[in-house]
N, CA, C and O atoms as a Tripos MOL2 file, in Angstrom:
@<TRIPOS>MOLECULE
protein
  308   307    77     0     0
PROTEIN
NO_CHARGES

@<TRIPOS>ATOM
      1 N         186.0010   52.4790  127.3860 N.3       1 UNK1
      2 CA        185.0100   53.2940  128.0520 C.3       1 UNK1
      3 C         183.8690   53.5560  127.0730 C.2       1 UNK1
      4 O         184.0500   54.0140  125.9450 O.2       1 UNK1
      5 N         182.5290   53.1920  127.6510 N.am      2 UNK2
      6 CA        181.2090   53.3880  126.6450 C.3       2 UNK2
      7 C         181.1580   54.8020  126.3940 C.2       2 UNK2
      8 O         181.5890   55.6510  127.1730 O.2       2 UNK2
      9 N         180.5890   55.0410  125.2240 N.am      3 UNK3
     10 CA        180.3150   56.7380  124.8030 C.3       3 UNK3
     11 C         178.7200   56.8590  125.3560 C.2       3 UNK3
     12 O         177.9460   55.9270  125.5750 O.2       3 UNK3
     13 N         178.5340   57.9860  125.4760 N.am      4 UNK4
     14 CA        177.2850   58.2980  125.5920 C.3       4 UNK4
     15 C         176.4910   58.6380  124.2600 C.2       4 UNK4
     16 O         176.9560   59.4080  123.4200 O.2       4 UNK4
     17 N         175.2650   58.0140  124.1260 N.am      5 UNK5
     18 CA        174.6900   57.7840  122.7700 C.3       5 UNK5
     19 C         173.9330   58.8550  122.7130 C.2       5 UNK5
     20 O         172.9020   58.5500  122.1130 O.2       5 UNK5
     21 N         173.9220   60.7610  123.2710 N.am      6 UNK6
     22 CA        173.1430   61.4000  122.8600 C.3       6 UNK6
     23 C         174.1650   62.1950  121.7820 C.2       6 UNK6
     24 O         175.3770   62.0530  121.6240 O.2       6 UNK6
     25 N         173.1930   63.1020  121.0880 N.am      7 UNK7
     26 CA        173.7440   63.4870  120.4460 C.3       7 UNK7
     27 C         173.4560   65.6700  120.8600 C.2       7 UNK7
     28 O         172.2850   66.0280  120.9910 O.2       7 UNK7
     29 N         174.3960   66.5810  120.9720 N.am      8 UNK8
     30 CA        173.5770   67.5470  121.4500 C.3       8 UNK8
     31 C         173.1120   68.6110  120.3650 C.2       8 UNK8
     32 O         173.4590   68.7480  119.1920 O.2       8 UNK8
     33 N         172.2320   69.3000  121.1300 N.am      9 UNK9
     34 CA        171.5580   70.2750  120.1220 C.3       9 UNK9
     35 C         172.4650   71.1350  119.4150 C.2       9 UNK9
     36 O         173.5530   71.4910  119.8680 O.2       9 UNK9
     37 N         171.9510   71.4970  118.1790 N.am     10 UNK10
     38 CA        172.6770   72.2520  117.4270 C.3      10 UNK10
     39 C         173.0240   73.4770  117.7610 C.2      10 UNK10
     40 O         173.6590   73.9850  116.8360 O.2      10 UNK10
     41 N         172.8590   74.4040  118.9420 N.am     11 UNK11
     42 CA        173.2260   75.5530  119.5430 C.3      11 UNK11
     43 C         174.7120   75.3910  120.8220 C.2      11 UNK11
     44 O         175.6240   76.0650  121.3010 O.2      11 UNK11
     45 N         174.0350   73.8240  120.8860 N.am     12 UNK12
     46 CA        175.1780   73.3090  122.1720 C.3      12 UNK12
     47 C         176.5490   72.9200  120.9780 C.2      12 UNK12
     48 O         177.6560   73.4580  120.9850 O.2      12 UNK12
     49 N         176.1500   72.0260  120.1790 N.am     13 UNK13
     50 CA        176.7780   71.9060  118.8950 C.3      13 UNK13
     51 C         177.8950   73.1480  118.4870 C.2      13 UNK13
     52 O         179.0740   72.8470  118.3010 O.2      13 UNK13
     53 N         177.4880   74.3720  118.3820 N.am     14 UNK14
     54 CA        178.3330   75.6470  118.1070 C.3      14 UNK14
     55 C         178.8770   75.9550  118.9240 C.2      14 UNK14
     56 O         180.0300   76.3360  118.7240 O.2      14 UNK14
     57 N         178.3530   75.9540  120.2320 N.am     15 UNK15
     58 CA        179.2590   76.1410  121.5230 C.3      15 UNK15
     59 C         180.2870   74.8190  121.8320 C.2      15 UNK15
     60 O         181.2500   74.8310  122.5990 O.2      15 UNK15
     61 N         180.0510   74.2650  121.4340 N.am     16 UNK16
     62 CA        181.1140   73.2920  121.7710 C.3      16 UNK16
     63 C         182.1530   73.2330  120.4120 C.2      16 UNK16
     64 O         183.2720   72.7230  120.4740 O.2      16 UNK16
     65 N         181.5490   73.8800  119.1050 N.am     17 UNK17
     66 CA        182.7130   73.7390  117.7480 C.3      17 UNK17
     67 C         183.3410   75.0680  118.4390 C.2      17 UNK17
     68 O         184.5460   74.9830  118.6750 O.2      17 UNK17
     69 N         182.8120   76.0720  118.7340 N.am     18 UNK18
     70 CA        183.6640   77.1570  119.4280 C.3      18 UNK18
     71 C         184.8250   76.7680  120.5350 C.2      18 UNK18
     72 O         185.8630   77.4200  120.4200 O.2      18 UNK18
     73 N         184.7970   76.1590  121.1920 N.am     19 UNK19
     74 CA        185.3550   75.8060  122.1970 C.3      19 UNK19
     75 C         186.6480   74.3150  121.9210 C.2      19 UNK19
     76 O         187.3800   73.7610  122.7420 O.2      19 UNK19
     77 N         186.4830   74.0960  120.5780 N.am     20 UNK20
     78 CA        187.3470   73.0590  120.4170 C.3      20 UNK20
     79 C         188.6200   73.2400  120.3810 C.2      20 UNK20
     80 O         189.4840   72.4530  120.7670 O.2      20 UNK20
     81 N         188.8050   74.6330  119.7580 N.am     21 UNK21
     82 CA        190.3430   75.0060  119.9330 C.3      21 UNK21
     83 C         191.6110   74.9030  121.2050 C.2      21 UNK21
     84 O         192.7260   74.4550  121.4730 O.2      21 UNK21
     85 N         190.2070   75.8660  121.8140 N.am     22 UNK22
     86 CA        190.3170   75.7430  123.7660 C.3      22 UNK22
     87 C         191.0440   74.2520  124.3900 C.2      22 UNK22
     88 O         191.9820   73.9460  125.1250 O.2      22 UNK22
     89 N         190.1040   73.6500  123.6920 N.am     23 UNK23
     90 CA        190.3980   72.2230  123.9610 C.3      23 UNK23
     91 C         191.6610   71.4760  123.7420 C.2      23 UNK23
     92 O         192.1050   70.5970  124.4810 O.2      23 UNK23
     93 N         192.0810   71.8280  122.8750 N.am     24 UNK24
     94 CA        193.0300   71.0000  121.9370 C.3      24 UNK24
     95 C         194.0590   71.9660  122.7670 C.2      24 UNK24
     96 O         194.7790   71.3380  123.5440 O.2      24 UNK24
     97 N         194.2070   73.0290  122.7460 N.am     25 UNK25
     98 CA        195.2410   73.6940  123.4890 C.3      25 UNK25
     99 C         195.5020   73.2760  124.9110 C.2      25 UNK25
    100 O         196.6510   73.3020  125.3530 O.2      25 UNK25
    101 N         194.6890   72.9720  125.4950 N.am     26 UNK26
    102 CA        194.4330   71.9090  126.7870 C.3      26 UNK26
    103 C         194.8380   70.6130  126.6760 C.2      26 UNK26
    104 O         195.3670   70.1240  127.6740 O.2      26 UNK26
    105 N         194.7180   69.9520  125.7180 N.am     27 UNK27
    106 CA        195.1190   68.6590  125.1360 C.3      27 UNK27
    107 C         197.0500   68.7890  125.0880 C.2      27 UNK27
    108 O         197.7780   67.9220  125.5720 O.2      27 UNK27
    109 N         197.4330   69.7470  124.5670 N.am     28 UNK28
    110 CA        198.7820   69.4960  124.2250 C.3      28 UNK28
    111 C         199.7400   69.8500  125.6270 C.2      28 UNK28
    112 O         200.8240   69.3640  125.9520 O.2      28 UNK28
    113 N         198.8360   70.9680  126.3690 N.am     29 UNK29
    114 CA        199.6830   71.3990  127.4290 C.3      29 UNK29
    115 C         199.2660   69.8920  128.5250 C.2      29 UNK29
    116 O         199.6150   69.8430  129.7050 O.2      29 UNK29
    117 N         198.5920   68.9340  127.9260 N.am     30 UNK30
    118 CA        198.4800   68.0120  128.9960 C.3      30 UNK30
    119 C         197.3360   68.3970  130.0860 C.2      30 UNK30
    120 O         197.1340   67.5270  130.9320 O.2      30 UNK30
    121 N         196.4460   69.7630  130.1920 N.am     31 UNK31
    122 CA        195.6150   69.6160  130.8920 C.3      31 UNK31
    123 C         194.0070   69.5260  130.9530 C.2      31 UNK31
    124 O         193.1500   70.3020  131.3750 O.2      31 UNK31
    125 N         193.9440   67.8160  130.1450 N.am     32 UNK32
    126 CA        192.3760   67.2900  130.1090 C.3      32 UNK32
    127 C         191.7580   67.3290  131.2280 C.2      32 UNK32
    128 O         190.7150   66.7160  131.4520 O.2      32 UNK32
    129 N         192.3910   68.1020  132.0810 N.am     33 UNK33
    130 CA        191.2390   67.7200  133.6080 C.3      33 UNK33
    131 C         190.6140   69.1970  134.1270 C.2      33 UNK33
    132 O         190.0020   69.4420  135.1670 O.2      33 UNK33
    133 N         191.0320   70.1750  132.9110 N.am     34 UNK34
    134 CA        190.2200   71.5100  133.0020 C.3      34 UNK34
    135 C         189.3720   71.8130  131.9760 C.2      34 UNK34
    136 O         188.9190   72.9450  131.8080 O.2      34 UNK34
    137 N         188.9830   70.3250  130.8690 N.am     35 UNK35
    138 CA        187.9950   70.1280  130.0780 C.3      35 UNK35
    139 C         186.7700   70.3910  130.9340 C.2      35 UNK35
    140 O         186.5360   69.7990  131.9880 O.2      35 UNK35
    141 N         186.1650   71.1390  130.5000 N.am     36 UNK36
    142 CA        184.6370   70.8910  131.4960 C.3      36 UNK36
    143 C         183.8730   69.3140  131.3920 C.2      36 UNK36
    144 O         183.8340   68.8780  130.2420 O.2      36 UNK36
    145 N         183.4250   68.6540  132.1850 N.am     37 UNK37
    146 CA        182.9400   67.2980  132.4970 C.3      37 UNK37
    147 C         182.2230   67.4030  131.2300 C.2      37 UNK37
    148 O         182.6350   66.9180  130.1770 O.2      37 UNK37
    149 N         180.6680   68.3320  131.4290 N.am     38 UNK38
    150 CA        180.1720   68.7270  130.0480 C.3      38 UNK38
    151 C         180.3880   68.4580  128.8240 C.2      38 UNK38
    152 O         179.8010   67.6370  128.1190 O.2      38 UNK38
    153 N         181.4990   69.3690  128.4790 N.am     39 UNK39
    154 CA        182.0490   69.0700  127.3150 C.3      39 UNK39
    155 C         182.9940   68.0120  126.8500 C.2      39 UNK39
    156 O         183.2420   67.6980  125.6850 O.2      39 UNK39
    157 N         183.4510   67.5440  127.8880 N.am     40 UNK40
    158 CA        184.3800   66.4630  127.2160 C.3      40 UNK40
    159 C         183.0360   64.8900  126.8960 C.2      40 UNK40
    160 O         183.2590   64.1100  125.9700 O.2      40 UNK40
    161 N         181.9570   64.7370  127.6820 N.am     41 UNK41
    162 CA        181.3070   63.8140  127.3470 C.3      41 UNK41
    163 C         180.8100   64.1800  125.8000 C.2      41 UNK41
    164 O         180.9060   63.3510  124.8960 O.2      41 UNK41
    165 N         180.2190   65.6330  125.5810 N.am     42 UNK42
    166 CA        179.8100   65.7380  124.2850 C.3      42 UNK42
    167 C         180.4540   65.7220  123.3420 C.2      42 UNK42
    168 O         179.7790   65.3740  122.3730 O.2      42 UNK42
    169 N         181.8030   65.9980  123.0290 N.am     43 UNK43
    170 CA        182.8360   65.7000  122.4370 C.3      43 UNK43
    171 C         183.1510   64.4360  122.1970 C.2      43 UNK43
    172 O         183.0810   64.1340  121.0060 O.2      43 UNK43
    173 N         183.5700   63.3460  123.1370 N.am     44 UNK44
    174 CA        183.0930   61.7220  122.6240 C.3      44 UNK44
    175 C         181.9860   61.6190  122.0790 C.2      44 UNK44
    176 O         181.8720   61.0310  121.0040 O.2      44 UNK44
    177 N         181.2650   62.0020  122.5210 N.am     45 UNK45
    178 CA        179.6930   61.5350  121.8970 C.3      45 UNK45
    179 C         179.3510   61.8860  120.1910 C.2      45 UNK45
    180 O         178.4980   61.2880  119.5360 O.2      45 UNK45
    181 N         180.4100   63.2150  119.5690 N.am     46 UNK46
    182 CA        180.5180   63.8470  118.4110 C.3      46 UNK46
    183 C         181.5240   62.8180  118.0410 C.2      46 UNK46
    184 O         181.4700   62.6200  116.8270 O.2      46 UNK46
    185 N         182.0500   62.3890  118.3880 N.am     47 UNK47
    186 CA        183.3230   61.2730  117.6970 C.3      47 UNK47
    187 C         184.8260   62.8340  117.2860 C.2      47 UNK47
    188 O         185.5990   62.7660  116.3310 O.2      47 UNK47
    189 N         184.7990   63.9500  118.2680 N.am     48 UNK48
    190 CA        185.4050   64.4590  117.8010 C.3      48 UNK48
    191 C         186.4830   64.2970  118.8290 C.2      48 UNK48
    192 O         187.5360   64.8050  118.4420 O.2      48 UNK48
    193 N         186.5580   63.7230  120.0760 N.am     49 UNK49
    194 CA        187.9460   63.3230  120.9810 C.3      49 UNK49
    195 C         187.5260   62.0860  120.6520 C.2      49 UNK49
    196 O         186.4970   61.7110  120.0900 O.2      49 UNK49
    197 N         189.0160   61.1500  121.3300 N.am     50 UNK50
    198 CA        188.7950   59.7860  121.5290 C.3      50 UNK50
    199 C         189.9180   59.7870  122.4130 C.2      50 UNK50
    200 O         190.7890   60.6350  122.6050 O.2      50 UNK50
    201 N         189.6140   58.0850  123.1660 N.am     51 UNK51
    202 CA        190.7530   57.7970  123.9900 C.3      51 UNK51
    203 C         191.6350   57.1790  123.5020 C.2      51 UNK51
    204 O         191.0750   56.1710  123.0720 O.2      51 UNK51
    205 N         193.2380   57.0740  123.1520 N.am     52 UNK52
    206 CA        194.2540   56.6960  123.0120 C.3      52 UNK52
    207 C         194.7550   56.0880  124.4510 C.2      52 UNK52
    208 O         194.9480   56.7990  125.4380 O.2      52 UNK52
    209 N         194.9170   54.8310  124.4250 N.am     53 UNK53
    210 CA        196.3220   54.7140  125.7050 C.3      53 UNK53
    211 C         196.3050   54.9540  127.1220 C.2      53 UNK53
    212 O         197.1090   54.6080  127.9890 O.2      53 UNK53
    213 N         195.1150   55.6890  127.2030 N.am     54 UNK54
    214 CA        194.8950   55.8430  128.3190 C.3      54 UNK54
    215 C         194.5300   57.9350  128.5450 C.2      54 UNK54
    216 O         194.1830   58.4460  129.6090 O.2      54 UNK54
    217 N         194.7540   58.6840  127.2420 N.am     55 UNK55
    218 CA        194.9610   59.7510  127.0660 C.3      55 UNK55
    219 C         193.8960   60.6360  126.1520 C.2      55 UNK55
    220 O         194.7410   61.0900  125.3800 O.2      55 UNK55
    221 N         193.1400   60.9820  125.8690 N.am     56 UNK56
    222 CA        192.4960   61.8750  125.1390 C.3      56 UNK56
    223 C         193.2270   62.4680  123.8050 C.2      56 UNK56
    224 O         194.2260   63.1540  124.0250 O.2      56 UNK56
    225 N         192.9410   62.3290  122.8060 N.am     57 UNK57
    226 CA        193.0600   63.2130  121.7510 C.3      57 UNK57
    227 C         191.9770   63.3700  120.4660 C.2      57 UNK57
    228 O         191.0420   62.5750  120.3660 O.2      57 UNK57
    229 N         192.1690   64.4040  119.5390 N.am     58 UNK58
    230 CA        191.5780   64.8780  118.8210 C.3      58 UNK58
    231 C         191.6370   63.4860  117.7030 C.2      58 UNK58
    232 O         192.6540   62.8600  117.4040 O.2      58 UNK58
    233 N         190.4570   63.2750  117.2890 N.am     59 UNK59
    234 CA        189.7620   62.3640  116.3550 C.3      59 UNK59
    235 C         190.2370   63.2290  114.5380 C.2      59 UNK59
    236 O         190.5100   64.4250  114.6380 O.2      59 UNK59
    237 N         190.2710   62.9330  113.8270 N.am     60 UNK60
    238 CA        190.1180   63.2360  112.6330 C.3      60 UNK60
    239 C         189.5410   64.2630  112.3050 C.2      60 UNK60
    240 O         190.1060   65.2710  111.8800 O.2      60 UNK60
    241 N         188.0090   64.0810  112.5110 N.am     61 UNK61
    242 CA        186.7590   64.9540  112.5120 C.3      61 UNK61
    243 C         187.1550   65.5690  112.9910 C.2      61 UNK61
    244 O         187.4490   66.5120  112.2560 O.2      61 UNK61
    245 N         187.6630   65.8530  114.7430 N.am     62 UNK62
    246 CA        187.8020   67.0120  115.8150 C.3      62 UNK62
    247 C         188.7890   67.7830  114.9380 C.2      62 UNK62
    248 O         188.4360   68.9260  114.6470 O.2      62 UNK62
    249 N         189.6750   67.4630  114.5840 N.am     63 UNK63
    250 CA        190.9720   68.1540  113.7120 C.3      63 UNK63
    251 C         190.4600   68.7580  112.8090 C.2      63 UNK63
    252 O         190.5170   69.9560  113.0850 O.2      63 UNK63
    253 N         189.8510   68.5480  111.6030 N.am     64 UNK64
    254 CA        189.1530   69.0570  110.8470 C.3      64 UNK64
    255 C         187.7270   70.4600  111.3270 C.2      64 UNK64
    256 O         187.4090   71.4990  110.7490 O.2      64 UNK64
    257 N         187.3130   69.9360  112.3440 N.am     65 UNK65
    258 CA        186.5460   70.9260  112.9990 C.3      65 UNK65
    259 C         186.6160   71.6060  113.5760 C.2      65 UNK65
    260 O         185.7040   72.3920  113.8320 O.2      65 UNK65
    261 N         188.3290   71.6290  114.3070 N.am     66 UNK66
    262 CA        188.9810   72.5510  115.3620 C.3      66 UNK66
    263 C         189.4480   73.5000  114.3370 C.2      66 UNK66
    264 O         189.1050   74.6720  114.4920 O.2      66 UNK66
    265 N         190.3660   73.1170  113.0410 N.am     67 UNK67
    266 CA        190.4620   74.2860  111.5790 C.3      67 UNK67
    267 C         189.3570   74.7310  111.6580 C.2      67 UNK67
    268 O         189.1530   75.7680  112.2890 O.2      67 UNK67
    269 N         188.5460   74.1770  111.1480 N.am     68 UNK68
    270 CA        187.4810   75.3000  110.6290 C.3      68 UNK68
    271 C         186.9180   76.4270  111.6550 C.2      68 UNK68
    272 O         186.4640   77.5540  111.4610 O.2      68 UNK68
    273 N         187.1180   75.7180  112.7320 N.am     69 UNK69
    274 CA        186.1520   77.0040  113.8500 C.3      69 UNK69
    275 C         187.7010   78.0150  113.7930 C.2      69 UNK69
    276 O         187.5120   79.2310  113.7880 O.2      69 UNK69
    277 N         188.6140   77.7090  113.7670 N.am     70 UNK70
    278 CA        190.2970   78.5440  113.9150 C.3      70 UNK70
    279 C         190.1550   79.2910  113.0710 C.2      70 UNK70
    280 O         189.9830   80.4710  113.3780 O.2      70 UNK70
    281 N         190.1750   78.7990  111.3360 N.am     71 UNK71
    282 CA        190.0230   79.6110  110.2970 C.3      71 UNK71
    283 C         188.2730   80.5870  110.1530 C.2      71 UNK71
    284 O         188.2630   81.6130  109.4730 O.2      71 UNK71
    285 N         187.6680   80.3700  110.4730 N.am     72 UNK72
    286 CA        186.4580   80.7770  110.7040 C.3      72 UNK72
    287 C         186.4100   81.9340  111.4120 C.2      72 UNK72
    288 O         185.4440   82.6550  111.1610 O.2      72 UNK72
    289 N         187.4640   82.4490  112.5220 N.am     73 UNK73
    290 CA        187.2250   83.1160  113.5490 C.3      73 UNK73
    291 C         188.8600   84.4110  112.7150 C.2      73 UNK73
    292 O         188.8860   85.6130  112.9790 O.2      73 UNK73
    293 N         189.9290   83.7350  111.8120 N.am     74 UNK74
    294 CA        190.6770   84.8970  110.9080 C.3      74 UNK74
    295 C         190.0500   85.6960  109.8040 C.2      74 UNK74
    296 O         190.6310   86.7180  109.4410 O.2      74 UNK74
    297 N         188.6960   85.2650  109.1150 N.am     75 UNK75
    298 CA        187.9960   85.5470  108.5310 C.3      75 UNK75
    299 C         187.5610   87.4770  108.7910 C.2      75 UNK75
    300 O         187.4880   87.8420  109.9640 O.2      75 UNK75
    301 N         187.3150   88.5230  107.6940 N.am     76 UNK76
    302 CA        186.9710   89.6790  107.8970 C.3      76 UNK76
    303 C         185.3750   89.3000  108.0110 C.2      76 UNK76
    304 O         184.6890   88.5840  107.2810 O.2      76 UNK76
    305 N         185.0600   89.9890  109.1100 N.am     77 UNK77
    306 CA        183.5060   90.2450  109.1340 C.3      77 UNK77
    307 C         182.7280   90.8650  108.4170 C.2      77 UNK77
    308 O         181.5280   90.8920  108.6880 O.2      77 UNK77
@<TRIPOS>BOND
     1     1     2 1
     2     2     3 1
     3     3     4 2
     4     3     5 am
     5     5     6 1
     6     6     7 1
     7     7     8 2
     8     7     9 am
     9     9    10 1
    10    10    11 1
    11    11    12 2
    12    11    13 am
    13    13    14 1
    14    14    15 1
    15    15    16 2
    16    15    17 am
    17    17    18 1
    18    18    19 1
    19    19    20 2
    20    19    21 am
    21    21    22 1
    22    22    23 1
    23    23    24 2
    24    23    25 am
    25    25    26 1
    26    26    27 1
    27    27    28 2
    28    27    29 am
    29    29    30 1
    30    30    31 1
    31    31    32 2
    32    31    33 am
    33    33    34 1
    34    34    35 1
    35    35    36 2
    36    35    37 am
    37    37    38 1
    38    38    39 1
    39    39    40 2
    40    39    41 am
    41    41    42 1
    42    42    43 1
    43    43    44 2
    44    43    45 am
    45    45    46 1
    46    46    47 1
    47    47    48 2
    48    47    49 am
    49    49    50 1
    50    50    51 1
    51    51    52 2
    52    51    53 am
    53    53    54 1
    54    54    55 1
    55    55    56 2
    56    55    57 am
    57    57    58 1
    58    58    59 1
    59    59    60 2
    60    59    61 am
    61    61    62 1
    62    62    63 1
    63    63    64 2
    64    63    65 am
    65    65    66 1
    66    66    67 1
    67    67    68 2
    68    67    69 am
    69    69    70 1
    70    70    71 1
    71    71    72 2
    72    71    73 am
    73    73    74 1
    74    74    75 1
    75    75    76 2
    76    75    77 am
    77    77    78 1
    78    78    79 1
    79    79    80 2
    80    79    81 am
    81    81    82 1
    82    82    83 1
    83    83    84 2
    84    83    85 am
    85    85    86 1
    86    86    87 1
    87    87    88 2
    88    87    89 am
    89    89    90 1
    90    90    91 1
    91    91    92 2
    92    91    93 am
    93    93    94 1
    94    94    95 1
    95    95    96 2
    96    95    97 am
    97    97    98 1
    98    98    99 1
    99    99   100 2
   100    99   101 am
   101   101   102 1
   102   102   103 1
   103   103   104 2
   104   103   105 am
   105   105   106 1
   106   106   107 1
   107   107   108 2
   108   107   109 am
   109   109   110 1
   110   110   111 1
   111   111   112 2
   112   111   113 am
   113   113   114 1
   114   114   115 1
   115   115   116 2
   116   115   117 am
   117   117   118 1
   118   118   119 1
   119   119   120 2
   120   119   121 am
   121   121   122 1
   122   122   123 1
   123   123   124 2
   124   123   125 am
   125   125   126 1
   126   126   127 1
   127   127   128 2
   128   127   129 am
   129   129   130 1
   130   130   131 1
   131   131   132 2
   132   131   133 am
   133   133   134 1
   134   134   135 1
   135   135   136 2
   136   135   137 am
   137   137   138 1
   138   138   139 1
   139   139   140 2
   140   139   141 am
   141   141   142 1
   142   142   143 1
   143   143   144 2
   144   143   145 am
   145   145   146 1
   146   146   147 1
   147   147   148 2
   148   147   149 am
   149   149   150 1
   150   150   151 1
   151   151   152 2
   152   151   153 am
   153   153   154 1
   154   154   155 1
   155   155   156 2
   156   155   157 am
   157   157   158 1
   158   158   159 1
   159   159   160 2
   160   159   161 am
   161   161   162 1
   162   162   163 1
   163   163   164 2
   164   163   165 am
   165   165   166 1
   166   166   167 1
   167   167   168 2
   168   167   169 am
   169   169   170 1
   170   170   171 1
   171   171   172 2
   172   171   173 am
   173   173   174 1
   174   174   175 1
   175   175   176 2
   176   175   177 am
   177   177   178 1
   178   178   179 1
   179   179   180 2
   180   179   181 am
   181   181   182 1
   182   182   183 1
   183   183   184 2
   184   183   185 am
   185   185   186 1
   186   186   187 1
   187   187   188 2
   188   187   189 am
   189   189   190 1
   190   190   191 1
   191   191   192 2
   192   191   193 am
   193   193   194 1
   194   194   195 1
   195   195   196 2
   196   195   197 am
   197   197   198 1
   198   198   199 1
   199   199   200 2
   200   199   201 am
   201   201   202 1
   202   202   203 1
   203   203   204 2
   204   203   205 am
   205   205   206 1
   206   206   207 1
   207   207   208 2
   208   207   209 am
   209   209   210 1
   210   210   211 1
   211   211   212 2
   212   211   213 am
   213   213   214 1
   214   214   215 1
   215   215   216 2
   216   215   217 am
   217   217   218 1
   218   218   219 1
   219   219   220 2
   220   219   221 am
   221   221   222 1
   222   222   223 1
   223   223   224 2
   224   223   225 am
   225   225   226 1
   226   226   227 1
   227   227   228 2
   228   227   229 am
   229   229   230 1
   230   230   231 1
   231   231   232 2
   232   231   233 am
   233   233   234 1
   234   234   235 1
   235   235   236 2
   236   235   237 am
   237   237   238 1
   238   238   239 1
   239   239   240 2
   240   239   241 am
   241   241   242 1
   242   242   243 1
   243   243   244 2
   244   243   245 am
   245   245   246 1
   246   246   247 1
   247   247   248 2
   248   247   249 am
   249   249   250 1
   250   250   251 1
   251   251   252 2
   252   251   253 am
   253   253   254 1
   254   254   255 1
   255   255   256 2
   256   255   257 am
   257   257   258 1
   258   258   259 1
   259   259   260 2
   260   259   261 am
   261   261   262 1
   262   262   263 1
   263   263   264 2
   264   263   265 am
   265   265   266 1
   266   266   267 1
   267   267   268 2
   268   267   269 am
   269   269   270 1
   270   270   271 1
   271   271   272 2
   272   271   273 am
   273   273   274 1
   274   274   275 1
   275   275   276 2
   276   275   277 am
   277   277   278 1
   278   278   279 1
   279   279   280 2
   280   279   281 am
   281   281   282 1
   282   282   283 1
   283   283   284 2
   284   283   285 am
   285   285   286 1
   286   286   287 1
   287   287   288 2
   288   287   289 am
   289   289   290 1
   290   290   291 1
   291   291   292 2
   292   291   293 am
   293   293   294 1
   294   294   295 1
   295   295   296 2
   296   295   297 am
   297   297   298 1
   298   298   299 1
   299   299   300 2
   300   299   301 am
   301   301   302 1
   302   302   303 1
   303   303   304 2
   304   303   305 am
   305   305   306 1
   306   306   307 1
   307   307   308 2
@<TRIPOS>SUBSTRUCTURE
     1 UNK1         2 RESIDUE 1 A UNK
     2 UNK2         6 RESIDUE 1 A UNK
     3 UNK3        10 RESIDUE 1 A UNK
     4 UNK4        14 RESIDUE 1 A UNK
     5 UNK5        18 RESIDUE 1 A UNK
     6 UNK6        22 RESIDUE 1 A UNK
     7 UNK7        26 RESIDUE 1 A UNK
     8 UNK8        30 RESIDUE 1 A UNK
     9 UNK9        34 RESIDUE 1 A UNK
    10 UNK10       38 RESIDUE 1 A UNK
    11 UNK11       42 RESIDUE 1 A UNK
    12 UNK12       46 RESIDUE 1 A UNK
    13 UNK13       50 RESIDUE 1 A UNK
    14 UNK14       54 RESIDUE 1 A UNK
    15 UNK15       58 RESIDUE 1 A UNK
    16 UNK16       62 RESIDUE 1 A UNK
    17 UNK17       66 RESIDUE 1 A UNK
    18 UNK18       70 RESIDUE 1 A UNK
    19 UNK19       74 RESIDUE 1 A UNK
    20 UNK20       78 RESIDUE 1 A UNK
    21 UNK21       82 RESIDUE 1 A UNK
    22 UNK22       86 RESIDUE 1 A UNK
    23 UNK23       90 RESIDUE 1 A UNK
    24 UNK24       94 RESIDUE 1 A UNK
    25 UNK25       98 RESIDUE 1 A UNK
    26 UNK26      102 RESIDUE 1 A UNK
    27 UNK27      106 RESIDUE 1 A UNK
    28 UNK28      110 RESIDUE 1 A UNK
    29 UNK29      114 RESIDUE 1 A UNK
    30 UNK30      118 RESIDUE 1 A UNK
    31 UNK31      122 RESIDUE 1 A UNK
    32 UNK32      126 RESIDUE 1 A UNK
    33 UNK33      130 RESIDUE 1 A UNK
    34 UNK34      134 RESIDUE 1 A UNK
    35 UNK35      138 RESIDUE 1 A UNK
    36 UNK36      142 RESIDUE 1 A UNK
    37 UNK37      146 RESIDUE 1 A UNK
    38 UNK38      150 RESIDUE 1 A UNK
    39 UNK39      154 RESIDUE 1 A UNK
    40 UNK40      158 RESIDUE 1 A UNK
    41 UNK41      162 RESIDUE 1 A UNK
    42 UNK42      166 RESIDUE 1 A UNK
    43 UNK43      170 RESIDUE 1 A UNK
    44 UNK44      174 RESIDUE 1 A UNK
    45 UNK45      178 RESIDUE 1 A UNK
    46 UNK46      182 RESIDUE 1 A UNK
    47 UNK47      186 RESIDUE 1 A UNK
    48 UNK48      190 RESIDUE 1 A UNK
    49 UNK49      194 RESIDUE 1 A UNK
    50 UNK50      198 RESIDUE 1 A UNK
    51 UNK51      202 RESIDUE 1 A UNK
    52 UNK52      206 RESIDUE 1 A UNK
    53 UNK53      210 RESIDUE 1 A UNK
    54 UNK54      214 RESIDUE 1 A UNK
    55 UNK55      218 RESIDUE 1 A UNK
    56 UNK56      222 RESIDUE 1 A UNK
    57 UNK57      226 RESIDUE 1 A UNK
    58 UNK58      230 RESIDUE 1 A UNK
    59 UNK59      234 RESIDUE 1 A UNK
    60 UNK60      238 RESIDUE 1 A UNK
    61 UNK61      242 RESIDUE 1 A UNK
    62 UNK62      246 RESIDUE 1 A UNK
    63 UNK63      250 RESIDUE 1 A UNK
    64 UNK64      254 RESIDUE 1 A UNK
    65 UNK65      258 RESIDUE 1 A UNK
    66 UNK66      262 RESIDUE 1 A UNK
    67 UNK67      266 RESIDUE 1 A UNK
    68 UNK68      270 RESIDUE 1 A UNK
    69 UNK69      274 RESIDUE 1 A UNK
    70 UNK70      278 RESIDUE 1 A UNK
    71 UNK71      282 RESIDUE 1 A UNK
    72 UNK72      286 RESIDUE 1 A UNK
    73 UNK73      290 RESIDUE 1 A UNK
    74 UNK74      294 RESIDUE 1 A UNK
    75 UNK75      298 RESIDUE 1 A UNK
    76 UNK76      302 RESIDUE 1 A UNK
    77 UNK77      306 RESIDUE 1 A UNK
């Protein structure tokens, strides 16, 4: 499946590193089909999902970026 070659703005960018956790928790319970359309294209497009097999999962990067927004959010203000 072709990726889409945009890349999104850096505000959509934070909203979507916010939301990766969301994701991945969706990912394990098996339900990629309450990914928002939205976000799951921009997410390929970040190289931070990919398709496996027929299945969605977290890329390297996404893993690494789903920590940081996780640890980011235990942090004292």
């Amino acid at each position: 499946m072709p990726r889409p070659s945009h890349s999104p703005p850096a505000s959509r960018r934070e909203a979507l590193r916010d939301g990766l956790p969301v994701t991945a928790g969706l990912l394990k319970q098996r339900l990629a089909c309450d990914i928002p359309a939205g976000y799951l294209e921009d997410y390929l497009a970040l190289d931070w999902l990919e398709w496996h097999g027929g299945s969605l999962r977290l890329t390297i990067t996404g893993h690494n970026i789903c920590q940081g927004a996780t640890s980011g959010r235990n942090k004292p203000g």
